[in-house]
C-alpha positions in Angstrom: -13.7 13.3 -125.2 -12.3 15.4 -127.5 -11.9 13.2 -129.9 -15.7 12.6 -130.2 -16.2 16.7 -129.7 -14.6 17.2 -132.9 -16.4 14.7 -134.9 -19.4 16.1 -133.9 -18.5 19.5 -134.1 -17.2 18.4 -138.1 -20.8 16.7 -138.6 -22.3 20.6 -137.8 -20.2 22.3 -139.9 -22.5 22.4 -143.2 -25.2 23.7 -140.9 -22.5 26.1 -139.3 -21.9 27.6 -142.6 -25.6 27.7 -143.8 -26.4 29.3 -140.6 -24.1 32.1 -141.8 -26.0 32.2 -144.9 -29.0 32.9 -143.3 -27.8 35.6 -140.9 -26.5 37.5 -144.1 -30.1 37.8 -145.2 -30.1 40.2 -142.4 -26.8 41.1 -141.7 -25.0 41.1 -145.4 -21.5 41.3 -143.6 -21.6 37.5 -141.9 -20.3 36.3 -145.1 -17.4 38.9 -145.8 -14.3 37.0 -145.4 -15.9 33.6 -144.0 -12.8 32.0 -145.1 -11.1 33.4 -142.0 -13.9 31.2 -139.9 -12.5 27.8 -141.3 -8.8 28.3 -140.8 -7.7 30.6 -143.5 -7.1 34.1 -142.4 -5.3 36.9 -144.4 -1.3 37.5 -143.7 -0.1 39.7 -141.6 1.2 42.7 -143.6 4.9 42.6 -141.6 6.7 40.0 -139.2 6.3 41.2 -136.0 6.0 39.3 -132.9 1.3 38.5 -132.4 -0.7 39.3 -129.9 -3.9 37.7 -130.7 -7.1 39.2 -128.3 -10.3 37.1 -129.0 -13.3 38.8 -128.1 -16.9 37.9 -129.5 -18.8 40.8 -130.2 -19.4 44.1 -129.3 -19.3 43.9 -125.7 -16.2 42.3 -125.3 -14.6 44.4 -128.0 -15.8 47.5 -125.5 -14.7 45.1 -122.6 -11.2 44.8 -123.9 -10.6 48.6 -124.8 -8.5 49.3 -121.6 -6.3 46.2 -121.9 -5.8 47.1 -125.7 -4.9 50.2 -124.9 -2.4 49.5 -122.4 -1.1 46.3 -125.0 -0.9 48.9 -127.6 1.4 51.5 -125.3 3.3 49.2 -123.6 4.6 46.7 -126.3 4.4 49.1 -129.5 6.7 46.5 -130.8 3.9 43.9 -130.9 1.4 43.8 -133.8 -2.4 43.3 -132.0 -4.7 40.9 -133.6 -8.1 40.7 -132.5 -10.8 38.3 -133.6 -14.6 38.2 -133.3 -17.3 36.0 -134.3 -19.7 38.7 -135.0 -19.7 41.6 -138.2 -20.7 44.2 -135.6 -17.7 43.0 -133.2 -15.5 43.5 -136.1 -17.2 46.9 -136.8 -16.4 48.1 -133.4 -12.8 47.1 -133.7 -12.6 49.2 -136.5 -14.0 52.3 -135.1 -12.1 52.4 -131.8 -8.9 50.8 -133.5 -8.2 51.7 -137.1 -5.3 51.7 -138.3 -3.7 50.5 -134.9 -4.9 46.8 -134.2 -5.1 43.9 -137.3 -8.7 42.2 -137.0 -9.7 38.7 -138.4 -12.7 36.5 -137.5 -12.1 33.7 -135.0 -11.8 30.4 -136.5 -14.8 27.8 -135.7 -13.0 25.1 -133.2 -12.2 22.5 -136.0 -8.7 21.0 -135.5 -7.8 22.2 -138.8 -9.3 25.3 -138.7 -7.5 26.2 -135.8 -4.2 24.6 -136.4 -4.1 26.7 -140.1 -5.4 30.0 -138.3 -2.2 29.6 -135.6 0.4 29.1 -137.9 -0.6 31.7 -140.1 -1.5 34.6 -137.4 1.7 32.6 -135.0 0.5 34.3 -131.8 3.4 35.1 -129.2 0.6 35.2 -126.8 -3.2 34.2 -126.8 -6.0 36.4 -124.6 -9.3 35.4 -124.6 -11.8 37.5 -123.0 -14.3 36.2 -120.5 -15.9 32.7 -120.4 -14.8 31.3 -124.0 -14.0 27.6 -123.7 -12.5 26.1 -126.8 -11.3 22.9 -126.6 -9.5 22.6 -129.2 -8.1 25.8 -129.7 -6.5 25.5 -126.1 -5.5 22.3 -126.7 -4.0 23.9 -130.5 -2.1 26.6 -127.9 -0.7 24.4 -125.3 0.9 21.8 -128.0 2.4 24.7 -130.0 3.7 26.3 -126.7 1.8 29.1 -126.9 0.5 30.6 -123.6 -3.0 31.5 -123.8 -4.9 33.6 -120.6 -8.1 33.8 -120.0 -8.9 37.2 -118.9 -11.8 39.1 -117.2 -12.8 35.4 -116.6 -16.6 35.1 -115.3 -18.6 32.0 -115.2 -22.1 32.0 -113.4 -23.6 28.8 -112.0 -25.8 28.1 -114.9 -23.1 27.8 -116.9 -20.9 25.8 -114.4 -23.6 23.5 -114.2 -23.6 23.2 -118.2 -20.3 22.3 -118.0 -20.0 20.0 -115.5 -21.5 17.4 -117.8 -18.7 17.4 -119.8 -15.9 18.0 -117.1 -13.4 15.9 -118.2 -13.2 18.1 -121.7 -13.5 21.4 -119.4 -11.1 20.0 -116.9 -8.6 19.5 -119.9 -9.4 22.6 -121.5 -8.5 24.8 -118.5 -5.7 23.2 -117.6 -4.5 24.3 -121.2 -4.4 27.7 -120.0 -1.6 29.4 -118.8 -3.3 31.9 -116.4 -7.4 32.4 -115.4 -7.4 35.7 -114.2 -11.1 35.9 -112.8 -13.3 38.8 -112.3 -14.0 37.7 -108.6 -13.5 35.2 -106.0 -17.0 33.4 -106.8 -15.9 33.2 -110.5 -12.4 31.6 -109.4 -13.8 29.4 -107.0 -16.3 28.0 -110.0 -13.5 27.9 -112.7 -11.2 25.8 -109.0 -14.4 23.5 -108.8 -14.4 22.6 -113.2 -10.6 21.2 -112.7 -8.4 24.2 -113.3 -5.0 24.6 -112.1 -4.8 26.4 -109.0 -1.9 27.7 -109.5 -3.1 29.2 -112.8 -5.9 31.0 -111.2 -6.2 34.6 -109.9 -8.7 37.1 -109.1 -7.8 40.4 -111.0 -11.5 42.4 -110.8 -13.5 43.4 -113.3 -11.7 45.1 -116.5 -14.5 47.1 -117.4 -14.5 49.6 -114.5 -11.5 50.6 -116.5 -13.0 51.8 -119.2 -12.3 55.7 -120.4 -14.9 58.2 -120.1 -14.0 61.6 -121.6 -14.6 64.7 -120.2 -16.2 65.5 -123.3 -19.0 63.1 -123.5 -21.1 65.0 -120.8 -20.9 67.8 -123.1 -21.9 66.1 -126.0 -24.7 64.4 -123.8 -25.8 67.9 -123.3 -25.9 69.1 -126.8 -27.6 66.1 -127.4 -30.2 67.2 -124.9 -30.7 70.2 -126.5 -31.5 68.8 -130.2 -34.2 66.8 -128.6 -35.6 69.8 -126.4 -34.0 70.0 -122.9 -37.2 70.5 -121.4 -38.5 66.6 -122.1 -38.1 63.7 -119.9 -35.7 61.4 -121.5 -35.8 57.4 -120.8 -33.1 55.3 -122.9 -33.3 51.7 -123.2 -30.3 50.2 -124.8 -29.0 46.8 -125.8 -32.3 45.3 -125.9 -33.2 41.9 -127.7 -36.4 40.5 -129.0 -39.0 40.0 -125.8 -37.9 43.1 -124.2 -39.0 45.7 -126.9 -43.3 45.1 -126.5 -42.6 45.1 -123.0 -40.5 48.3 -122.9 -43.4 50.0 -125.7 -46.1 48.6 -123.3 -44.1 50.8 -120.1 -43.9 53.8 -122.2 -47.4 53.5 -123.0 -47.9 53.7 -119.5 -45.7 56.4 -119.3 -47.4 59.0 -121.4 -49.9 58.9 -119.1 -48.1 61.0 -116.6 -45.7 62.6 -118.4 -46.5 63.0 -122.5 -43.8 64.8 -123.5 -41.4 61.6 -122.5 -39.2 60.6 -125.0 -38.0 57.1 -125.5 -34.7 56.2 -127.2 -34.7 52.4 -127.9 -31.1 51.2 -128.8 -31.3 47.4 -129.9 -28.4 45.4 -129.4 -28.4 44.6 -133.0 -28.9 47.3 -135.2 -30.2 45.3 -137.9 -33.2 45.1 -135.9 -34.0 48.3 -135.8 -36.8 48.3 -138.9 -38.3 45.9 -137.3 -38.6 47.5 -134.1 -39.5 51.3 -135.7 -42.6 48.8 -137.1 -43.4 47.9 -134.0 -43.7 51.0 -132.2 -45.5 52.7 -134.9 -47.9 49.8 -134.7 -48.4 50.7 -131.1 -49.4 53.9 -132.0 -46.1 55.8 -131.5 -44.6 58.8 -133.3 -41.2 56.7 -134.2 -37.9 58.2 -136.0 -34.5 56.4 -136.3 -31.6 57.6 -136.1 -30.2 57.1 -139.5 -33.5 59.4 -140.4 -32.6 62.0 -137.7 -33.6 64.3 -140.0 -37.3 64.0 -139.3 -37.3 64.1 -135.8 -39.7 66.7 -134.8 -41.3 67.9 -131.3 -44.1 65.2 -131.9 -41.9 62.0 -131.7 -42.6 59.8 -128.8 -40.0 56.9 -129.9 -36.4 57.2 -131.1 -34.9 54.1 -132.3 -31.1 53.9 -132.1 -29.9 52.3 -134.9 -26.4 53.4 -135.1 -23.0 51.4 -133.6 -20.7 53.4 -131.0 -22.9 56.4 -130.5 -24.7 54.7 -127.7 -22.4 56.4 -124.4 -23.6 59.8 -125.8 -27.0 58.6 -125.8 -26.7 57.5 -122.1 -25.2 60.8 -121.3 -28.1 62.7 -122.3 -30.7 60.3 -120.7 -32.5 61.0 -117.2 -32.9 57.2 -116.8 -31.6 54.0 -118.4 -32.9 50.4 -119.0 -30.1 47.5 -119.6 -31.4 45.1 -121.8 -30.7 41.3 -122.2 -32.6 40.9 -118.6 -35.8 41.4 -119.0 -35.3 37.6 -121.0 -32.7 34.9 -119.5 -29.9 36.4 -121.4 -27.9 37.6 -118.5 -27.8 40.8 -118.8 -24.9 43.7 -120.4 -22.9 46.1 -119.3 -24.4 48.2 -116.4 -21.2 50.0 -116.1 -21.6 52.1 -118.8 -24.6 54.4 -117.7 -23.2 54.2 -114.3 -20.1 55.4 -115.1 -21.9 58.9 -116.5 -24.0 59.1 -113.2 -27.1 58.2 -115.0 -29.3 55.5 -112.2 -30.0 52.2 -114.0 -32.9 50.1 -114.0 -32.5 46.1 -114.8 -34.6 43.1 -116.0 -34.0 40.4 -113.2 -32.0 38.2 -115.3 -27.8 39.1 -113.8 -26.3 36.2 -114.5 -23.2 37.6 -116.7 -23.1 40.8 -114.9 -24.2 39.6 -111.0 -20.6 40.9 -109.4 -21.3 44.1 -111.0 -25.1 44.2 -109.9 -24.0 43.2 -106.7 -22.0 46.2 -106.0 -24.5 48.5 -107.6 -27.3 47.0 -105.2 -25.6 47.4 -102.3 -24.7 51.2 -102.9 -28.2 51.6 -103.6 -27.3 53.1 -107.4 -30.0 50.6 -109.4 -33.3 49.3 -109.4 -34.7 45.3 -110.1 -37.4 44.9 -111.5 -39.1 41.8 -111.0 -40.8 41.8 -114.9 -42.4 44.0 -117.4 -45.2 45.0 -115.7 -42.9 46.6 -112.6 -41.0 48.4 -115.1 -43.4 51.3 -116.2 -44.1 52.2 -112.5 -40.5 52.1 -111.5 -39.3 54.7 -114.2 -42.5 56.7 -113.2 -41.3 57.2 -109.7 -37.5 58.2 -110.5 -39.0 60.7 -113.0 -41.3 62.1 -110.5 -38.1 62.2 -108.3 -35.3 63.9 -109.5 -33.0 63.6 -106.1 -33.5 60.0 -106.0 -32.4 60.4 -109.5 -29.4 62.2 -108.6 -28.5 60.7 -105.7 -28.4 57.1 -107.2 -26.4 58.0 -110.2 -23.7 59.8 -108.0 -24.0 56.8 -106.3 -23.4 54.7 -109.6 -20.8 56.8 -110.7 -18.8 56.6 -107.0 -18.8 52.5 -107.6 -17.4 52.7 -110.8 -14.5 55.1 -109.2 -13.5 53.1 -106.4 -13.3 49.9 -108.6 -11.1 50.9 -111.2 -7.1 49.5 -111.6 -7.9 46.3 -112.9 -5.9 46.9 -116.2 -2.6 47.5 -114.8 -3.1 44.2 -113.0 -3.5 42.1 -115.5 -0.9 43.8 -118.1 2.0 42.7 -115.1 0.3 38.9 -115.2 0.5 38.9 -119.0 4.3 40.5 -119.4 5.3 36.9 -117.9 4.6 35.9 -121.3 5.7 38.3 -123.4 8.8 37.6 -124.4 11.6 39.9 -126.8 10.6 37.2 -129.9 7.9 34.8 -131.0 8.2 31.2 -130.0 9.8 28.6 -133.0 7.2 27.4 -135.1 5.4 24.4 -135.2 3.4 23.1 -138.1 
């Protein structure tokens, strides 16, 4: 099976490349150091024992920040690699790691590609965060010796279901793992049910409850308040994707109605989006600004469009309510934890899948709202403006689930010192 994956997977790589190509037209930095994406990343600038962290954008970059942090104290010895396969995932490495951690871009799952980007980065260690299945990069790990963990592991059922149809390559491919640490005991029992070894297979919670809010970002959420006019209702919807943003401009139509001086900041996921999206809402008929033209914000704009990466936990701080995007569309969802952990209540699309254990809990405190669809969405924020102790009360209640789930990191730093050893394993070519 694998065998025939990699042919096929060779037969895609023109279009794999082109595709890069054609995301640059957008995005410029998808071809900065594609090189690293076929097998040939840059050395290492000493010869310190790897620890090589794959996560694939943004949010698992933000995801990882706790572990990384605790890597970084706890084996200073250690020189931290960590690979996306997105420009802004490698942006946000940068920002909240400069200096500290060594980034390259993951290599696409082409024997060689792989092969080439282990012997060059020689990883004491392999962590990849979440659900990435690699065939032959596990497979690459396992023959070299090379424990490899799978960390803040989720898989929903869609995507069990998905993989099922190949489960003699996902059977093999977890059983190349050296641990499955799972964010719950519905995510082990799916990972149990694809073939992976039992023994290999914990439940370790949710790694982003971990995450570190400073005191300070209130603060700043408040000053933030006060340059946009404390008096105004503020409504933030963040990480949004195409589908979601006419539906979200349609709500705040609505909005205006009952209270016009509403603001709404509108963070895309991408930020390259974000012309696009300031066209959009001026074409509704919206007073729009962007952030990079904060400049002309005035007491007249209706729309403020977010186009900025790792500013957006201020922007949540200063919000009365927030909108999680990726959910109003069958993208799953992303991170509710991150207004919740400010006390801020959240509002979702009804599409959970990547985030369900975390909705779960937020549900059943009572600290967010479903909506069935866009046209529920208007009239849901209109109530919890018109009510601000339902407002309080959920995001206390928010904030208390994020307390009370919180230790996840120190768990899985003791799982991964098993395989962390004084030196690097011997080479194999």
């Amino acid at each position: 099976m694998r065998i025939v994956y990699s042919f096929i997977l060779i037969l895609l790589t023109p279009f794999l490349l082109l595709r890069l190509v054609w995301l640059a037209r957008r995005n410029p930095a998808y071809l900065d150091r594609w090189q690293e994406r076929l097998g040939f990343p840059r050395a290492l600038p000493d010869g310190k024992p790897v620890i090589w962290l794959h996560a694939v954008s943004v949010g698992e970059v933000l995801a990882a920040r706790p572990l990384l942090n605790a890597l970084l104290e706890r084996y200073p010895q250690y020189r931290i690699v960590v690979t996306t396969t997105t420009p802004t995932g490698a942006l946000t490495v940068h920002q909240n790691f400069a200096g500290n951690i060594e980034h390259r871009y993951f290599p696409y799952d082409l024997p060689f590609a792989v092969s080439r980007s282990l012997r060059m980065l020689h990883p004491s260690l392999v962590v990849v965060m979440e659900t990435e299945l690699w065939p032959n990069f596990y497979a690459a790990c396992a023959e070299r010796g090379v424990p490899l963990a799978l960390v803040n592991a989720r898989l929903s059922e869609k995507s069990a279901r998905g993989y099922r149809r190949v489960s003699a390559l996902v059977r093999s491919t977890l059983r190349s793992a050296s641990l499955i640490a799972a964010q719950s005991r519905v995510d082990a029992d799916r990972f149990l049910s694809l073939g992976a070894d039992p023994a290999q297979v914990m439940v370790c919670g949710n790694v982003k409850f971990d995450m570190h809010v400073p005191h300070s970002l209130r603060e700043q959420g408040q000053a933030l308040r006060q340059f946009f006019s404390a008096s105004r209702p503020v409504w933030i919807a963040a990480s949004t994707h195409p589908g979601e943003e006419g539906a979200i401009l349609d709500a705040f139509g609505a909005l205006l109605e009952k209270f016009p001086d509403c603001l709404l900041i509108l963070a895309p996921r991408h930020p390259e989006r974000s012309e696009a999206i300031e066209d959009m809402s001026r074409r509704a008929g919206f007073d729009t600004v962007r952030r990079s033209r904060q400049d002309q914000y005035g007491p007249g704009s209706q729309v403020y469009v977010l186009d900025s990466l790792g500013e957006l936990p201020v922007y949540y701080a200063c919000a009365d309510i927030a909108f999680v995007g990726g959910s109003l569309v069958p993208l799953g969802g992303h991170n509710l934890l991150e207004p919740a952990s400010l006390g801020v209540p959240v509002i979702s699309g009804p599409h959970l899948f990547n985030f369900s254990s975390i909705s779960e809990l937020l549900l059943d405190a009572q600290a967010m709202r479903v909506v069935p669809g866009a046209g529920a969405l208007a009239d849901t924020v209109i109530g919890m403006l018109r009510d601000a102790d339902l407002r309080h009360s959920m995001g206390e209640r928010a904030r208390g689930v994020f307390v009370q789930h919180r230790g996840c990191t120190e768990l899985l730093v003791r799982s991964l010192s098993q395989f962390i050893e004084p030196r690097p394993p011997s080479r194999k070519n």
